[in-house]
SELUM-484675 format. One record per residue: residue number from 1; residue in three letters; x, y, z of N, C-alpha, C in turn. Coordinates in steps of 0.2 Angstrom, whole numbers. Layout:
<atom><seq>NUM</seq><type>Ala</type><n_px>X</n_px><n_py>Y</n_py><n_pz>Z</n_pz><ca_px>X</ca_px><ca_py>Y</ca_py><ca_pz>Z</ca_pz><c_px>X</c_px><c_py>Y</c_py><c_pz>Z</c_pz></atom>
...
***
This chain:
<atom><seq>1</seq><type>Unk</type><n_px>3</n_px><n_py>571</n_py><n_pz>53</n_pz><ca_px>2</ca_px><ca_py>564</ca_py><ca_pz>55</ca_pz><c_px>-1</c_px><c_py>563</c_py><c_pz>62</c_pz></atom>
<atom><seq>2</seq><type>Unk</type><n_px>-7</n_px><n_py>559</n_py><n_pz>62</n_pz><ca_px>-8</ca_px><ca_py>559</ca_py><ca_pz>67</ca_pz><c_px>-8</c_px><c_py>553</c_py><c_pz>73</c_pz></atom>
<atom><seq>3</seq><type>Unk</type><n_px>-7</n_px><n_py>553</n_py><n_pz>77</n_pz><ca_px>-5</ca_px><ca_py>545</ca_py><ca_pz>83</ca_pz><c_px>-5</c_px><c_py>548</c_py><c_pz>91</c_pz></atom>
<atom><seq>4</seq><type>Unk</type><n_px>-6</n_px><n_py>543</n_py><n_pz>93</n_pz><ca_px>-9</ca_px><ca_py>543</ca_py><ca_pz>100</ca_pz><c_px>-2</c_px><c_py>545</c_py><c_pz>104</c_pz></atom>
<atom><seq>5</seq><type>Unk</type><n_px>-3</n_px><n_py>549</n_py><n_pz>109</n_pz><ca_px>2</ca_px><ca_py>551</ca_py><ca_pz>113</ca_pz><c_px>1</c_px><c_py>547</c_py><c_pz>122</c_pz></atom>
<atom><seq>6</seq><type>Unk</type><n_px>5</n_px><n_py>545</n_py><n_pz>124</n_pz><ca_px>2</ca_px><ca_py>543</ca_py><ca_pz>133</ca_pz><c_px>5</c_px><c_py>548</c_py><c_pz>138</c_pz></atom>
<atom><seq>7</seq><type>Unk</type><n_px>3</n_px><n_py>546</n_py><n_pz>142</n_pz><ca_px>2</ca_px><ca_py>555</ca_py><ca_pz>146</ca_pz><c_px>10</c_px><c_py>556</c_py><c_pz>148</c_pz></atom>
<atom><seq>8</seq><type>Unk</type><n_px>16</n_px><n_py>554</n_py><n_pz>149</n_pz><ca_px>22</ca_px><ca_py>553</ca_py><ca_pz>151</ca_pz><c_px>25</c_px><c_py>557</c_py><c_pz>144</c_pz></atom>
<atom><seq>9</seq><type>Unk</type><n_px>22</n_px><n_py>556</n_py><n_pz>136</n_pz><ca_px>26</ca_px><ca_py>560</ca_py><ca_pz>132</ca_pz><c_px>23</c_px><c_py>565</c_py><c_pz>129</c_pz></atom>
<atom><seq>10</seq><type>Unk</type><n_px>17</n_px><n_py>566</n_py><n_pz>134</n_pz><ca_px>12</ca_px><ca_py>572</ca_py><ca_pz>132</ca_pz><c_px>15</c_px><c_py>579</c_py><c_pz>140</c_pz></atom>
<atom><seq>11</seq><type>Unk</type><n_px>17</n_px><n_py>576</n_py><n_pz>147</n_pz><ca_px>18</ca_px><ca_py>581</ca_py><ca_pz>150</ca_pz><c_px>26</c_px><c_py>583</c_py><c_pz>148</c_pz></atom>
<atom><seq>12</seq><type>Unk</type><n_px>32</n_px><n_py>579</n_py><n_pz>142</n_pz><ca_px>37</ca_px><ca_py>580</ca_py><ca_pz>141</ca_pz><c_px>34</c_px><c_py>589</c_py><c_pz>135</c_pz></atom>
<atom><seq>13</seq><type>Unk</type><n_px>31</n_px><n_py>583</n_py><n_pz>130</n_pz><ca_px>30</ca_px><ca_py>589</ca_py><ca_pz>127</ca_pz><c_px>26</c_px><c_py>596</c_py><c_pz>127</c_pz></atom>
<atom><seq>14</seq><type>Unk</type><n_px>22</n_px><n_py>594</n_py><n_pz>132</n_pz><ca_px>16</ca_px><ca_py>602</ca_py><ca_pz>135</ca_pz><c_px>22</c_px><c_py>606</c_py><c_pz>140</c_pz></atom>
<atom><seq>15</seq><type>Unk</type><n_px>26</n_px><n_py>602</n_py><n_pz>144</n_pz><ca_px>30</ca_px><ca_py>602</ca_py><ca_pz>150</ca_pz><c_px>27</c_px><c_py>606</c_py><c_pz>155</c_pz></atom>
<atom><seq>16</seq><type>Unk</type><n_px>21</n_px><n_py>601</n_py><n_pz>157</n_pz><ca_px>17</ca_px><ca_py>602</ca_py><ca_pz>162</ca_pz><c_px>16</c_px><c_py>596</c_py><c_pz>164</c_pz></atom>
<atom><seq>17</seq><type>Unk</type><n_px>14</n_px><n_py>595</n_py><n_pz>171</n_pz><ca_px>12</ca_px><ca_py>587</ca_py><ca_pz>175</ca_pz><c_px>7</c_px><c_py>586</c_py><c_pz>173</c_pz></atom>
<atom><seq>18</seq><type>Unk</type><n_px>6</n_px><n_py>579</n_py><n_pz>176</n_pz><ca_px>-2</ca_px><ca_py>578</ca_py><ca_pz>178</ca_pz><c_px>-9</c_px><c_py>581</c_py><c_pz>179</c_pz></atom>
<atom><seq>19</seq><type>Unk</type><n_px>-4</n_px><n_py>583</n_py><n_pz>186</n_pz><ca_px>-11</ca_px><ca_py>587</ca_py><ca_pz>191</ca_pz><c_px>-14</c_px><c_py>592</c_py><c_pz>185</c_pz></atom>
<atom><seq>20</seq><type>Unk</type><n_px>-11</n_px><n_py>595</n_py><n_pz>182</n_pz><ca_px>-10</ca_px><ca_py>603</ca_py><ca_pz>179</ca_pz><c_px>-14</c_px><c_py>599</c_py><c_pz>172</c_pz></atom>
<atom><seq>21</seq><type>Unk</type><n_px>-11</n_px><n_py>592</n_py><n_pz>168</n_pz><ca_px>-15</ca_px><ca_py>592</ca_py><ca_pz>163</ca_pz><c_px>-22</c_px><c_py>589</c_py><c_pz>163</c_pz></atom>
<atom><seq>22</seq><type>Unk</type><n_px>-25</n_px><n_py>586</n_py><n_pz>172</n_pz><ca_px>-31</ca_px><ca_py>584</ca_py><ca_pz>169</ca_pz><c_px>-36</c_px><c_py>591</c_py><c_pz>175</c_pz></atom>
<atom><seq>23</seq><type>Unk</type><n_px>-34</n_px><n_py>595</n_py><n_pz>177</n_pz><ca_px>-35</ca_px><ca_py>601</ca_py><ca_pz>179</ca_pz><c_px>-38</c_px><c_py>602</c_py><c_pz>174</c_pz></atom>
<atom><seq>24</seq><type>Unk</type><n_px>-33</n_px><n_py>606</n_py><n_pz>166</n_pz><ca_px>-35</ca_px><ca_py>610</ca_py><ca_pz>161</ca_pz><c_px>-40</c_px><c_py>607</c_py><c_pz>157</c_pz></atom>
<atom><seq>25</seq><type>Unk</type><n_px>-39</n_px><n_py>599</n_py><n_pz>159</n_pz><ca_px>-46</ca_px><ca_py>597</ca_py><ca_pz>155</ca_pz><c_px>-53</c_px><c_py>597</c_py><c_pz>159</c_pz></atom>
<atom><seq>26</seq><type>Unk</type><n_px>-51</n_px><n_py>597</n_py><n_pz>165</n_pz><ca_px>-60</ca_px><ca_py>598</ca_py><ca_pz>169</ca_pz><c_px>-60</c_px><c_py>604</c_py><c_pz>169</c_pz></atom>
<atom><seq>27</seq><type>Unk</type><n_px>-58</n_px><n_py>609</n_py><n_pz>166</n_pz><ca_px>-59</ca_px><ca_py>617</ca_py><ca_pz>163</ca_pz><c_px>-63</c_px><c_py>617</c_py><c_pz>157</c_pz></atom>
<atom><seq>28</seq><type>Unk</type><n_px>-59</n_px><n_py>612</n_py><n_pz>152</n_pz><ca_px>-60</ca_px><ca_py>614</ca_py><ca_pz>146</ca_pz><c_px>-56</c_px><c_py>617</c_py><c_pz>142</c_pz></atom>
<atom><seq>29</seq><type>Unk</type><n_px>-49</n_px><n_py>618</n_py><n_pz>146</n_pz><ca_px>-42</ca_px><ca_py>622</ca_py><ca_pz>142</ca_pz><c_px>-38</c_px><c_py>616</c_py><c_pz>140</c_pz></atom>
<atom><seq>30</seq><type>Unk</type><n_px>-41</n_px><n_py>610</n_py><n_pz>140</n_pz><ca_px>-34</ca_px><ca_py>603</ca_py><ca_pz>137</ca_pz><c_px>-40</c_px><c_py>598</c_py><c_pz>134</c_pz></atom>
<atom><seq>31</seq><type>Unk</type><n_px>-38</n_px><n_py>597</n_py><n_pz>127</n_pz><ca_px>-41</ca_px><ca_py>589</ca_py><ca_pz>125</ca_pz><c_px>-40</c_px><c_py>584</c_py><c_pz>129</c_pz></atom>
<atom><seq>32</seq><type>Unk</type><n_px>-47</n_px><n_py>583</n_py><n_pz>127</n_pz><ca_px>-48</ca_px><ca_py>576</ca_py><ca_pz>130</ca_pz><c_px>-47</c_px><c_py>570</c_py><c_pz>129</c_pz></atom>
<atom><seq>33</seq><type>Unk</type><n_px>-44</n_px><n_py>566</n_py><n_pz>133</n_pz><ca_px>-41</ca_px><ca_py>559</ca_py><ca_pz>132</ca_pz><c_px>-44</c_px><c_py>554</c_py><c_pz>128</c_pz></atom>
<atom><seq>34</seq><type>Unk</type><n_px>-41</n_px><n_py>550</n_py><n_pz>123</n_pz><ca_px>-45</ca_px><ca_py>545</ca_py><ca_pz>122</ca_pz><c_px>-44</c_px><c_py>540</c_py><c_pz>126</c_pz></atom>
<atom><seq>35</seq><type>Unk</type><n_px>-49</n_px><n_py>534</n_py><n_pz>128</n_pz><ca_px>-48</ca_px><ca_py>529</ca_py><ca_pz>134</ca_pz><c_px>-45</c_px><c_py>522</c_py><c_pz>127</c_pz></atom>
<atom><seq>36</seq><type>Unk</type><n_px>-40</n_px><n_py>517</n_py><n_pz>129</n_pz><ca_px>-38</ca_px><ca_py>513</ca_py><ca_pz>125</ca_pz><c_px>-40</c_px><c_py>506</c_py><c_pz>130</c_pz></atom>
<atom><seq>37</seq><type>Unk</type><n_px>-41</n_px><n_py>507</n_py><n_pz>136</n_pz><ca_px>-43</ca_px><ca_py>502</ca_py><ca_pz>140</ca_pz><c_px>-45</c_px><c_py>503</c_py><c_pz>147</c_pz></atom>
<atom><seq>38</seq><type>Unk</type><n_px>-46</n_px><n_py>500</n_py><n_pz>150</n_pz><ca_px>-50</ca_px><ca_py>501</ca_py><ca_pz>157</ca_pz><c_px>-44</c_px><c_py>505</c_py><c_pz>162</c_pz></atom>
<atom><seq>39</seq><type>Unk</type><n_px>-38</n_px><n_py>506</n_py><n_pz>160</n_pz><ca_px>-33</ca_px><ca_py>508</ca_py><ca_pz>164</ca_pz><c_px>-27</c_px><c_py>511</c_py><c_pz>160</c_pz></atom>
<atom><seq>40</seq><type>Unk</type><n_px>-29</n_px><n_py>513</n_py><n_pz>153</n_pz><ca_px>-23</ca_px><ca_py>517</ca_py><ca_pz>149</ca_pz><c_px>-27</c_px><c_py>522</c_py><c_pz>145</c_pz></atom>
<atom><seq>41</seq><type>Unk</type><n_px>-26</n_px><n_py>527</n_py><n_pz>145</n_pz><ca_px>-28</ca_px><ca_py>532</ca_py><ca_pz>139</ca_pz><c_px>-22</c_px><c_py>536</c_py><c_pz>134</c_pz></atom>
<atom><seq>42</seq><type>Unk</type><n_px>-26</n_px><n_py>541</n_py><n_pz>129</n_pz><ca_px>-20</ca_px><ca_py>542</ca_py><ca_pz>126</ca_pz><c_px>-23</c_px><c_py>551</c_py><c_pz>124</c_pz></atom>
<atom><seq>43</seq><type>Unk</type><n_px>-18</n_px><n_py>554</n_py><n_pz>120</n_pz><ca_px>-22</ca_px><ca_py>559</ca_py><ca_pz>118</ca_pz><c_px>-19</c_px><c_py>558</c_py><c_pz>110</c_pz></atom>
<atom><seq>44</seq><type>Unk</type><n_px>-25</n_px><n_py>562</n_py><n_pz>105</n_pz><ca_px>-21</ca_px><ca_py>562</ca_py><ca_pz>98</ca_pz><c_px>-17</c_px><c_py>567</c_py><c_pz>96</c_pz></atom>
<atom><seq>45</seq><type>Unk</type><n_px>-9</n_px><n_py>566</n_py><n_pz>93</n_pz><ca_px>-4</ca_px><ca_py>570</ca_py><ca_pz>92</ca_pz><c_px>-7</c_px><c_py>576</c_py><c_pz>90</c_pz></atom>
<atom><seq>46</seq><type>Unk</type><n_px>-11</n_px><n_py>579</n_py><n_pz>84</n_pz><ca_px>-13</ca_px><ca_py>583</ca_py><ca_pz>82</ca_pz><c_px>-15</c_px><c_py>588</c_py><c_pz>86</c_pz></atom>
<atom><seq>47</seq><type>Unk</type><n_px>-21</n_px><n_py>586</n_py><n_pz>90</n_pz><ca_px>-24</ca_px><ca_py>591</ca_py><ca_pz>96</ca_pz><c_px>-18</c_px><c_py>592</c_py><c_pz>102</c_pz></atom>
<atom><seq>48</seq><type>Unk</type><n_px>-15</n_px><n_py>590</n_py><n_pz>104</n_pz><ca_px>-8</ca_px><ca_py>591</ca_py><ca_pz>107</ca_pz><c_px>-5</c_px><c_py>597</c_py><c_pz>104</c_pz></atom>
<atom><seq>49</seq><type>Unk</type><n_px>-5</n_px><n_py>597</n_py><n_pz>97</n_pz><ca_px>1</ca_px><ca_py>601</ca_py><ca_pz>95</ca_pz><c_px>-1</c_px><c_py>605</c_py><c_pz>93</c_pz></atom>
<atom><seq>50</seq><type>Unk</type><n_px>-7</n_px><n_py>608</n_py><n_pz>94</n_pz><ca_px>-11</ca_px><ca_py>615</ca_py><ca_pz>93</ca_pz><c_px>-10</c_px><c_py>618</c_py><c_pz>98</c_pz></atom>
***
């Protein structure tokens, strides 16, 4: 099933912080956010859980 995660249940479940998860995405080692508004994003459960 797939559903949007916000960053708070994303560094629970990766159990890494912030810095660390938008680090790996200007690597190219963590998907990339979806934007839901000028000040909230999300990522999809799916690519999380790979």
């Amino acid at each position: 099933m797939n559903r949007l995660m916000r960053l708070k249940e994303v560094e629970h479940v990766k159990g890494l912080k912030r810095s660390t998860i938008y680090k790996l995405i200007s690597e190219g080692r963590f998907p990339i956010q979806v934007q839901l508004g000028a000040r909230a994003a999300a990522w999809k459960s799916d690519e999380i859980q790979e």
